[in-house]
N, C-alpha and C positions, 0 to 999 in steps of 0.2 A: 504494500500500500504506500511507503514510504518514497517507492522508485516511482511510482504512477502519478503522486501528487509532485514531486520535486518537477517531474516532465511538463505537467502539467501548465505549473508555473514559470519554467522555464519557456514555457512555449506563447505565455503570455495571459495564462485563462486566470484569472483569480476564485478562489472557494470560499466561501462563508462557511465556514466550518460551523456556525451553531445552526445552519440548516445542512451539512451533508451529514449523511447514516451512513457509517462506516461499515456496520452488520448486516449481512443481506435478510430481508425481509420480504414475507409475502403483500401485505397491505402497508401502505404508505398513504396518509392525506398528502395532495397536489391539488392544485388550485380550489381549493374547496370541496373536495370530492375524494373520497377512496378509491386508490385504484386498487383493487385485489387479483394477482398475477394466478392466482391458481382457481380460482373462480371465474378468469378473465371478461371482470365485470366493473363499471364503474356504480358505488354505494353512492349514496348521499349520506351525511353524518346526523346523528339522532338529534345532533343541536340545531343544527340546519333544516330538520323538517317541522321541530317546533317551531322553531321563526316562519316557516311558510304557513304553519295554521294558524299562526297570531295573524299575518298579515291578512290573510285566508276569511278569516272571520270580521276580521273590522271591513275588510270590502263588502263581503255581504250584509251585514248591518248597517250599512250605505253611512258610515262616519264620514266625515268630512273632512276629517284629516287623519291620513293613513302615512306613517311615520314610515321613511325608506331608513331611519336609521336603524332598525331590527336587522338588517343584511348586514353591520359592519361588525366585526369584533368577533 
C-alpha cells in the first residue's frame, strides 16, 4: 500500500486520507448512496429515507413551506 500511495503522489494525485479505506470492503457510502459490491446494488441509507418521508409528508399536507434543508447533513 505504501509503494501505490508514494506512486501515486508522485504522479501528482493527492489523497484525503480521512476519506480513503484502506480495508477492502463490500459496502461503502458514495455520494449518498451504498454501493454494495456483492449485492451489486445501489441502497439508499435509513437516514436518507427518513428525510424523504418528512419531506414526503409536509408536501402532501400542502405546507407552504417545505424546508430543502432536510437533504443536507
Amino acid at each position: 500500500m505504501y509503494i501505490v500511495c508514494t506512486v501515486l503522489v508522485n504522479l501528482g494525485y493527492f489523497l484525503g486520507i480521512s476519506k480513503c479505506v484502506l480495508a477492502p470492503v463490500t459496502q461503502i457510502q458514495y455520494l449518498g448512496l451504498i454501493v454494495d459490491s456483492i449485492a451489486q446494488a445501489f441502497r439508499i441509507p435509513d437516514d436518507k429515507k427518513i428525510k424523504f418521508t418528512q419531506l414526503r409528508e409536509q408536501m402532501l399536507l400542502r405546507e407552504f413551506i417545505v424546508s430543502i434543508n432536510l437533504f443536507r447533513g
